[in-house]
N, C-alpha and C positions, 0 to 999 in steps of 0.2 A: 420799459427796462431794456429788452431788446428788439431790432429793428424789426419789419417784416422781412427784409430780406431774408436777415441775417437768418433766421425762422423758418423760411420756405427753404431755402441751404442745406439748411440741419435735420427739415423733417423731411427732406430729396436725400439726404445721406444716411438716415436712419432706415427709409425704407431700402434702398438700396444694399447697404447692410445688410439685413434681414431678409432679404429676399435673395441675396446673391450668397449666405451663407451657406444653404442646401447643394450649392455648386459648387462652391470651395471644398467642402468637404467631401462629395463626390471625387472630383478632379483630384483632390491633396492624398486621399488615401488608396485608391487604384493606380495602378501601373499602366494600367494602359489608358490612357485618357481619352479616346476615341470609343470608347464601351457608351451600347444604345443607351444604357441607363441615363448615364452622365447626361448626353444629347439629349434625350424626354425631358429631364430635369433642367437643363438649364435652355433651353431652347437656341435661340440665337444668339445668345449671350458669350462672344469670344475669351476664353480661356486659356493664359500661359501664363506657366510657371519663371518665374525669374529667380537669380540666386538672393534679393533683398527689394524688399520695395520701401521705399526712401516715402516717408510721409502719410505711413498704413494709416488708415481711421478707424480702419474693419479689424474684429479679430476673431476666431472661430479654431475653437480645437485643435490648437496648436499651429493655425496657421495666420498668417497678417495678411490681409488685403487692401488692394486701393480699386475703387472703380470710377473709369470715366466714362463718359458717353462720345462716342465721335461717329460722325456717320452713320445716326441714327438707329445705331448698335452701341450696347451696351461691353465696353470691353475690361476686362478685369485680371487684374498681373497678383498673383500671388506666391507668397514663399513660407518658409517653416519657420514658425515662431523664435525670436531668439531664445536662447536660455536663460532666463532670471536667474536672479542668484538672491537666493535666501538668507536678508538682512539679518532673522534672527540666528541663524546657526554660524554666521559673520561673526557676530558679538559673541555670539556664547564660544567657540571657537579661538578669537582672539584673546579673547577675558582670560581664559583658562592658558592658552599657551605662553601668556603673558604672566600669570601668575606663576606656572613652572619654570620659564626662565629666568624671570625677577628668584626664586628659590636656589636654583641653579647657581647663580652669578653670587648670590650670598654664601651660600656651601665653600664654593671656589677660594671665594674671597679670606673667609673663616679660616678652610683649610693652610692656603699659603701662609698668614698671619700668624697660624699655630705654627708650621716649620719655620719660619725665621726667628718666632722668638725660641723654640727648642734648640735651635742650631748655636743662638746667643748662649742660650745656658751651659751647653756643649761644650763653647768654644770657654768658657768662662769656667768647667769646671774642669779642662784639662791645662788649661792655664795656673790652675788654681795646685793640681796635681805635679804639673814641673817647679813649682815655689815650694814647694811642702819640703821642711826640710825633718829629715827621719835620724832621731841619734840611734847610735849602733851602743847602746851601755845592754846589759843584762837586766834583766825582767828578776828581781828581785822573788817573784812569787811560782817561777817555773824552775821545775827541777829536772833534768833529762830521764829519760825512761829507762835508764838500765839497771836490771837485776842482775843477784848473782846468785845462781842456783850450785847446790853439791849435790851429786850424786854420789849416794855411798857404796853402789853397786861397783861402781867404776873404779878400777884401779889407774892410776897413771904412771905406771911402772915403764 
């Protein structure tokens, strides 16, 4: 299925992984990377930090690594993990802001539609209001309010 090489590659890259991971994470989490510890721990083993390593294999608590060997040192460039971004709160996220805008844009919609046709009826019934023609004859069932009161007290001398 797969080559020998290809095998010997991958179990030279696994253990290198795993073996250089204890120095990644030394180096990646002190500030000063010259501390004995670091040194005990990774021995010989050349370590700097770069701002991205292009073609990490390695990965370790937040950090990516690549290791080469050159000069019969093992030298290893590592940087800080990028940020993933969380597919599920993506969708759930979109889904949702998506459904309140689609809600939004229908309200909107609704609303304008009820003022033009209000404004039609509006315009329709003050039109309706200047045609209206109003006769001026007397209301056969109203009779004006006035009384006539006498006082007998009163003289009008």
């Amino acid at each position: 299925l797969f080559s020998s090489t290809f095998l010997s590659f991958h179990l030279i890259l696994v253990v290198l992984c795993c073996v250089c991971s204890e120095c990644v994470k030394c180096h990646g989490t002190l500030k000063d990377s010259s501390d004995q510890n670091c040194s005990a721990l990774c021995g010989e083993t050349l370590v700097k930090r770069v701002p991205s390593v292009p073609g990490s294999l390695c990965r370790v608590e937040g950090f990516v690594f690549s290791t080469q060997e050159k000069d019969n040192a093992v030298h290893i460039q590592y940087a800080e993990a990028p940020n993933v971004i969380d597919t599920t709160t993506m969708i759930v996220g979109s889904s949702v802001s998506s459904i309140i805008f689609i809600g939004l844009i229908l309200i909107i919609v609704y609303r304008i539609l009820l003022e033009l046709y209000d404004r039609r009826e509006y315009q329709h019934f003050i039109r309706d209001q200047k045609n209206m023609k109003w006769k001026e004859t007397q209301n056969p069932l109203f009779r004006d309010a006035t009384t006539t009161t006498v006082n007998p007290m009163f003289n009008d001398s």
